[in-house]
C-alpha positions as CSV (number, residue, x, y, z in Angstrom):
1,X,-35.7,143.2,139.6
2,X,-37.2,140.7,142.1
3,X,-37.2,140.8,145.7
4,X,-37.7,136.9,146.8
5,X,-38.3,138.2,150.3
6,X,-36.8,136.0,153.0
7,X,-37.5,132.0,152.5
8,X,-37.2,130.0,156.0
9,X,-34.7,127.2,155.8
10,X,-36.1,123.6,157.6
11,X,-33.9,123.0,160.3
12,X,-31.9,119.6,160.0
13,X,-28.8,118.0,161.9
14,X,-27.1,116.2,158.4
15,X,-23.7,117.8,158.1
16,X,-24.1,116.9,154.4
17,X,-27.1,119.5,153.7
18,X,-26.7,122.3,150.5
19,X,-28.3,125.4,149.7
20,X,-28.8,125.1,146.1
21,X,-29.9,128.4,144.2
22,X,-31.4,127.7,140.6
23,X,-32.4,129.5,137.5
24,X,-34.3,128.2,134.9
25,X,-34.6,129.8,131.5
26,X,-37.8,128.9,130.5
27,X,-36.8,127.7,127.1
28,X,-39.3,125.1,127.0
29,X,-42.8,126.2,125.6
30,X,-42.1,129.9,125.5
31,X,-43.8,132.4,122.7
32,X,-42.8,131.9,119.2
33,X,-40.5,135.3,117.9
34,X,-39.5,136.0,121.3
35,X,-35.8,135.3,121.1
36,X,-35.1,135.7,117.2
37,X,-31.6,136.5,117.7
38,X,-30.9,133.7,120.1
39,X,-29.1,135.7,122.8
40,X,-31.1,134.1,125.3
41,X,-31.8,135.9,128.7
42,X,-29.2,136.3,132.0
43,X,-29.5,136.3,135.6
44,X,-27.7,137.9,138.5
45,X,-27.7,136.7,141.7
46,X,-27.7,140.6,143.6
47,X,-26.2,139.6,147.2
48,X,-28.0,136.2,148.2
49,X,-27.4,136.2,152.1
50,X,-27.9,133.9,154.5
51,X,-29.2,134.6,157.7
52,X,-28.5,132.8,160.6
53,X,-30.0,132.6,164.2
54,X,-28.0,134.4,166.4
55,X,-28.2,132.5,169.6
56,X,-27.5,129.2,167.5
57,X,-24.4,130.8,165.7
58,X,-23.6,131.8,169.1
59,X,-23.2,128.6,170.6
60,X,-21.4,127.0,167.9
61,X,-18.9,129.4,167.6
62,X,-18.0,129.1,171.5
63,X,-17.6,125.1,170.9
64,X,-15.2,125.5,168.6
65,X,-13.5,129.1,170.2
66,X,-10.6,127.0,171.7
67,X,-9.6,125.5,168.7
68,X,-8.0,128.7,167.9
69,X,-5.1,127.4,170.5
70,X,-3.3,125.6,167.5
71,X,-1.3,123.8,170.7
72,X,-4.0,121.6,171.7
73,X,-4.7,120.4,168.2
74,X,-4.4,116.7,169.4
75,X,-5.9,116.9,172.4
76,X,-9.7,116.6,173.9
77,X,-11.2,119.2,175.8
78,X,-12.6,118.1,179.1
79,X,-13.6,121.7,179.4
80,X,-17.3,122.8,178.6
81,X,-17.0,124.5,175.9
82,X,-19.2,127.6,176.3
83,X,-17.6,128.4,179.6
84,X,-14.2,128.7,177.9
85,X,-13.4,132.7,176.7
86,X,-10.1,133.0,173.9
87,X,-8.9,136.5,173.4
88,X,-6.4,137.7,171.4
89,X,-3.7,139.6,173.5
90,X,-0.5,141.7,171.9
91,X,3.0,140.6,172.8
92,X,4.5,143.1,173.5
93,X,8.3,141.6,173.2
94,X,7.7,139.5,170.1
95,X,10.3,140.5,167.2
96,X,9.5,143.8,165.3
97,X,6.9,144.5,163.9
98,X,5.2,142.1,166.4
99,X,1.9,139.8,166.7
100,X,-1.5,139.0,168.3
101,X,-1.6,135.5,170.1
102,X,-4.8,133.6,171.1
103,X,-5.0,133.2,175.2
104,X,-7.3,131.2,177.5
105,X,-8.9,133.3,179.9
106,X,-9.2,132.3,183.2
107,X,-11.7,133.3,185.7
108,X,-13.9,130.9,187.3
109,X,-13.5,127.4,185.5
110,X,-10.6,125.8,185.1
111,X,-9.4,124.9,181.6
112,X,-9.0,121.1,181.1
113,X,-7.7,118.9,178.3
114,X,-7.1,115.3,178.1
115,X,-5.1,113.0,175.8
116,X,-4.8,109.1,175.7
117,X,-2.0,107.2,173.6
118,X,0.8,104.4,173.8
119,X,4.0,105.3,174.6
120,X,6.4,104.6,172.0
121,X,10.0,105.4,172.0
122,X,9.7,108.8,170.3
123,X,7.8,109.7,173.3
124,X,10.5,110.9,176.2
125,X,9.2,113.9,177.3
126,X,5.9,116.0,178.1
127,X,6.1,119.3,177.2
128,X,4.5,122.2,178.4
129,X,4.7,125.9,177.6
130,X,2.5,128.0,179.1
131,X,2.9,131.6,180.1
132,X,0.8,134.6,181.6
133,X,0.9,138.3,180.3
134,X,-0.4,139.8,184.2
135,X,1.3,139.6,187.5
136,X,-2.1,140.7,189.8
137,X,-3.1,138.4,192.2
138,X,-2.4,135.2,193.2
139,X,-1.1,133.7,190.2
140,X,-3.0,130.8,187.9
141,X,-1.4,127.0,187.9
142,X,-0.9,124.6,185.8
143,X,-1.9,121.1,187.0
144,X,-0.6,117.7,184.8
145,X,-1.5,114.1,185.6
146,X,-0.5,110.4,184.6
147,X,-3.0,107.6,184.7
148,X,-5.0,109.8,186.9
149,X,-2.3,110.2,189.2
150,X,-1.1,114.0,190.1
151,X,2.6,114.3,189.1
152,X,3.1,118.1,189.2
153,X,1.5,121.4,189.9
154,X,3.2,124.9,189.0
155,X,2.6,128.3,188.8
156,X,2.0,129.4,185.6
157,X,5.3,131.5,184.2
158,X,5.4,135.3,184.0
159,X,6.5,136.2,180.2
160,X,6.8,140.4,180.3
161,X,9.6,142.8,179.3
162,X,11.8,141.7,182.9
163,X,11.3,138.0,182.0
164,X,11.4,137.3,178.4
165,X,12.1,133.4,179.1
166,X,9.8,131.5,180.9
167,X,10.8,128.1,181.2
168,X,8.5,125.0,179.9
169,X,7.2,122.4,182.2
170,X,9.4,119.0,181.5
171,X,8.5,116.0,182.1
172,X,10.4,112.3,181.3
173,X,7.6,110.1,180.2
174,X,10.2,106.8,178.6
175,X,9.7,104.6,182.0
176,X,6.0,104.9,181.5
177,X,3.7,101.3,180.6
178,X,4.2,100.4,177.2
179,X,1.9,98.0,177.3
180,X,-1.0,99.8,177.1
181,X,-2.3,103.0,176.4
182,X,-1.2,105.9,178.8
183,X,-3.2,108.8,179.9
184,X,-2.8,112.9,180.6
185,X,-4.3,115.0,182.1
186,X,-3.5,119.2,182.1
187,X,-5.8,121.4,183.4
188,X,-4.4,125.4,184.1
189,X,-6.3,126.2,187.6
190,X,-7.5,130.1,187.3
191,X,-5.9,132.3,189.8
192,X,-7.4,135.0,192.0
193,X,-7.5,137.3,189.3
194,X,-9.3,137.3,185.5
195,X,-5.9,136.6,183.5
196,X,-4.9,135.2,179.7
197,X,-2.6,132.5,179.5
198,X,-0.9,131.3,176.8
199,X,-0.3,127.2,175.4
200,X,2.9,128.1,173.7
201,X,3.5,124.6,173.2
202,X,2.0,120.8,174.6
203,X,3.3,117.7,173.0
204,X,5.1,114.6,173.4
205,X,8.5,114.4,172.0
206,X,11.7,112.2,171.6
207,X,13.9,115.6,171.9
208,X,14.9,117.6,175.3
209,X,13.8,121.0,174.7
210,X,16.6,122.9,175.6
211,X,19.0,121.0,173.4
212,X,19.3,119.9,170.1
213,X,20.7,116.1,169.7
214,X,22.4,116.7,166.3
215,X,24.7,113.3,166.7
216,X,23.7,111.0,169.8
217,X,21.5,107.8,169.9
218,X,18.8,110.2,170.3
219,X,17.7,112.1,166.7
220,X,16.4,115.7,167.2
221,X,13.0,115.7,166.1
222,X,10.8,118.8,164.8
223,X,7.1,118.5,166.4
224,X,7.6,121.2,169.0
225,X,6.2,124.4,167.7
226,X,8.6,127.1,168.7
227,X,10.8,125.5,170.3
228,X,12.4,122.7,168.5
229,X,14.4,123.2,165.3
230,X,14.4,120.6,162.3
231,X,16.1,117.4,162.2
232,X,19.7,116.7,161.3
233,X,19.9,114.1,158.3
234,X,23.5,112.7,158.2
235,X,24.8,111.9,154.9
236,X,27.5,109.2,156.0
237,X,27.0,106.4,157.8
238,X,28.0,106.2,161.4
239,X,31.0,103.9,163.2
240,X,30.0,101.0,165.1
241,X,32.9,99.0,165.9
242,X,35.6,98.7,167.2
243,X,34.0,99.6,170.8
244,X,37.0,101.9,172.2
245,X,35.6,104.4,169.2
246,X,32.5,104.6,171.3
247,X,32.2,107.2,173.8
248,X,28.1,107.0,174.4
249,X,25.4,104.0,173.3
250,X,26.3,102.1,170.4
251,X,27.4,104.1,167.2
252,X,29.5,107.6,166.5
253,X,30.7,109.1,163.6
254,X,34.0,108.6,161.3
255,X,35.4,111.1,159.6
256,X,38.9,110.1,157.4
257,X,41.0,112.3,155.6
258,X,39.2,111.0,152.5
259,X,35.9,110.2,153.8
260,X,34.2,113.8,155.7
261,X,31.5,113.3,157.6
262,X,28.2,115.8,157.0
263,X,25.0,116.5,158.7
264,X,22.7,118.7,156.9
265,X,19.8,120.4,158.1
266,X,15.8,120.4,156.7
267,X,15.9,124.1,157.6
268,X,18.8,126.4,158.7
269,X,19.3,126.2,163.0
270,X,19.7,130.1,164.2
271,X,22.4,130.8,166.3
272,X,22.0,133.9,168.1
273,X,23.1,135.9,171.2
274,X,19.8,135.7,173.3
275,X,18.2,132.8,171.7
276,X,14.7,132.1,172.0
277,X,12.8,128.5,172.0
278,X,14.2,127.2,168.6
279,X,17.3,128.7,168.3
280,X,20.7,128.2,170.2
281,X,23.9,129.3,170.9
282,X,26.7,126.8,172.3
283,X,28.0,124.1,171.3
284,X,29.6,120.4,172.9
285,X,31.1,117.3,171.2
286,X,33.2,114.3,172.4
287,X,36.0,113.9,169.7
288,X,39.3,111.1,169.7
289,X,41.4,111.6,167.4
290,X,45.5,109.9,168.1
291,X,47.7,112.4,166.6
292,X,46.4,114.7,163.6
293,X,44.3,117.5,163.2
294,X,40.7,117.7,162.9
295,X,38.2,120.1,161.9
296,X,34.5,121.1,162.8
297,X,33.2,123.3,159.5
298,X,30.1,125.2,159.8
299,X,28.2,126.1,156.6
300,X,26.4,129.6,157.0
301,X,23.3,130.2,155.6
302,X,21.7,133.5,153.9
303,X,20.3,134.6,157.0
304,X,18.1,137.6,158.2
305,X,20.8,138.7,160.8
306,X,22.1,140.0,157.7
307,X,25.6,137.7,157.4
308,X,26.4,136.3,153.7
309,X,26.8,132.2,153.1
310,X,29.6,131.0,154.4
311,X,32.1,128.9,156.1
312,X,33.3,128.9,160.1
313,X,35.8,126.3,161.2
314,X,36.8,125.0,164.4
315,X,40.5,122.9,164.3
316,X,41.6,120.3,167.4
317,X,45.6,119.8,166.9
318,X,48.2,121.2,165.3
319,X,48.2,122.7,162.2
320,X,49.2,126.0,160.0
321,X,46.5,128.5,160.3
322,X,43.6,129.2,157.9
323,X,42.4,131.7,155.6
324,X,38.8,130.6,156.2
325,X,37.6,132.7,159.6
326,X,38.5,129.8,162.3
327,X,39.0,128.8,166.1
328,X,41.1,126.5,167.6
329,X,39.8,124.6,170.3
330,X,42.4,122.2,171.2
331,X,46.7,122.7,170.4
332,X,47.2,118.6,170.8
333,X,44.5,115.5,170.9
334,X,45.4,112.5,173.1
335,X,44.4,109.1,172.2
336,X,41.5,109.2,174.1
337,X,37.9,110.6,175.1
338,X,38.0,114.1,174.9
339,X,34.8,117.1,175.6
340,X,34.7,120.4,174.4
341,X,32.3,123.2,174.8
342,X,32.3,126.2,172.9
343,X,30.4,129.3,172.5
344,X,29.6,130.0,168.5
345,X,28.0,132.9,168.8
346,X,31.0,134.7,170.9
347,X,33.8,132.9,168.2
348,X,31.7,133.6,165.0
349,X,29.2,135.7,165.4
350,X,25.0,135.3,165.3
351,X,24.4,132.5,161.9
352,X,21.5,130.4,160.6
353,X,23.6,127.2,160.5
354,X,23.3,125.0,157.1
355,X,25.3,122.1,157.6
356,X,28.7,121.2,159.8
357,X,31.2,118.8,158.7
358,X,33.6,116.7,160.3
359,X,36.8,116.5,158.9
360,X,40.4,114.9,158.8
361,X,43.0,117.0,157.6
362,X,45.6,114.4,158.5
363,X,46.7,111.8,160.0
364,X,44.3,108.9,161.9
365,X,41.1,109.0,161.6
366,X,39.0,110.6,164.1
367,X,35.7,109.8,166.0
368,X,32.9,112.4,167.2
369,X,30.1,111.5,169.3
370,X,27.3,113.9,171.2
371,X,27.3,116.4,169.4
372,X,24.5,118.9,171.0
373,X,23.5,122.5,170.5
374,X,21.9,124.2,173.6
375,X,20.9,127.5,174.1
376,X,23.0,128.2,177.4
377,X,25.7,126.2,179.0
378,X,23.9,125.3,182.0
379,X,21.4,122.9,179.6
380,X,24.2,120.5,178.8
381,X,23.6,119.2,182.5
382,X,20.4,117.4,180.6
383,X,22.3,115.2,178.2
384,X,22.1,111.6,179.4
385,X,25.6,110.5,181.1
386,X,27.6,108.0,178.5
């Protein structure tokens, strides 16, 4: 056995540098006889470990320390970096069996990011989820500007066991310059106290957090983390003309007695009682139909509220009733504009929704148009007026 000792390593900034650890056998040169059988020699490498300075190792770490926020992965820190502590704080009302989540704490500088980009039509809204764990003191705030240009300053949510909901910060971004490239600004302002605060989610995105556009001008779209489910791909395509089959923008959807129309989804949407950021519960569509009978189907995924696949149906006119668990929502349909809101979890129960199909069973032909999901009834107020 050999003890190499320690061997100092020259200090140099190229990100490309290796530690290479050789062993050379000595083959060349060596005594006649002294390997007759060949078997050569072997080496083991007995815990090679490399030591690193401390104070060095130290300040890299804390450069890199906010990273950890996986919500600010596209945005620039205008922060120092060693003055920024992350700690990792239990939540205490996450689902069984529960998690650790990475928190900014504040205490005497404020944390800053910065992000720079053109607006595009994807881009409608800023959002920002941010939530504290404490209630001492005066509480922190979250500060967000445009073009330099202070548009709003809040306090930053409460999220405990007596308010399990706090509500993002939402702003419309689609009338900003397109011209050129935009600016933002959020920076969460400590408090009077030493608190953690949570970036649940920061992004720009084409979809209302607090509903899901599953048939509107508007496709949902899945870049929120948490808070957004997938997006709808429709299999058929939708109506554009004649213009009185329009009830919103420039298209809806056919359905014909022979010709159904479906919307899958990338990932099963959860339905639930209380839902959380992601998941939903009610449900609103515009539907004409003259005469007839339509149906909404719902296709019920295996899902870990413990129901079986499936099929829900929801029927608009008259008709003989059906095996399949449904709901009627409407005895007769006029020949015109109609809107309906129902609550799925209260007529089917909590479901990871597949797909939904729009159907003819007879008659005409009938049009649907926004179609939304949103988690209470009160969020429909958001969708744009037709």
């Amino acid at each position: 056995t050999t003890d190499i000792g320690t061997i100092g390593l020259p200090n140099h900034n190229d990100p490309q540098r290796k530690l290479v650890l050789t062993v050379d056998a000595a083959h060349s040169d060596r005594p006649k006889g002294a390997d007759p059988f060949n078997i050569r020699d072997s080496v083991d490498w007995l815990d090679p470990t490399l030591i690193m300075d401390r104070n060095d190792l130290q300040q890299e770490v804390n450069k890199r320390r906010w990273q950890q926020i996986r919500a600010t992965e596209t945005w620039a820190l205008k922060t120092q970096p060693d003055t920024i502590r992350v700690q990792r704080t239990w939540d205490e009302i996450a689902p069984a069996p529960g998690r650790y989540e990475h928190a900014v704490t504040l205490s005497n500088e404020p944390f800053k990011l910065h992000r720079t980009l053109n607006i595009t039509p994807e881009h409608r809204w800023l959002v920002i989820g941010t939530w504290r764990s404490g209630n001492a003191g005066t509480p922190p705030q979250v500060q967000v500007s445009v073009d330099m240009e202070n548009v709003v300053e809040q306090e930053v949510p409460l999220r405990d066991r007596s308010h399990t909901d706090p509500q993002p910060l939402i702003i419309p971004v689609s009338d900003l310059p397109k011209d050129r490239p935009v600016s933002f600004d959020v920076t969460l302002q400590p408090g009077s106290e030493e608190l953690p605060v949570h970036i649940e989610t920061l992004t720009l995105t084409s979809q209302h957090p607090k509903l899901l556009s599953i048939l509107d001008e508007q496709p949902a779209v899945t870049n929120i983390r948490q808070i957004v489910p997938p997006e709808p791909k429709t299999t058929s395509s939708p109506a554009t003309n004649p213009h009185r089959f329009i009830f919103a923008g420039n298209r809806c959807a056919r359905a014909a007695v022979d010709a159904p129309h479906t919307i899958h989804f990338a990932q099963p949407i959860k339905l639930r009682e209380k839902p959380r950021w992601g998941e939903y519960r009610f449900i609103r569509f515009a539907i004409r139909k003259p005469g007839g009978r339509a149906i909404l189907k719902y296709r019920q995924h295996a899902s870990d509220v413990g129901q079986p696949p499936g099929i829900f149906i929801h029927t608009a006119g008259p008709g003989e009733a059906l095996e399949t668990p449904s709901r009627e929502v409407r005895d007769t349909l006029p020949d015109e504009w109609i809107v309906i809101t129902r609550d799925l979890v209260a007529d089917f129960g909590e479901m990871d929704l597949e797909s939904l199909n729009l159907e003819v069973v007879d008659g005409e032909p009938a049009y649907f148009d926004a179609i939304y999901l949103a988690r209470s009834n009160p969020d429909f107020a958001e969708i744009p007026p037709p």
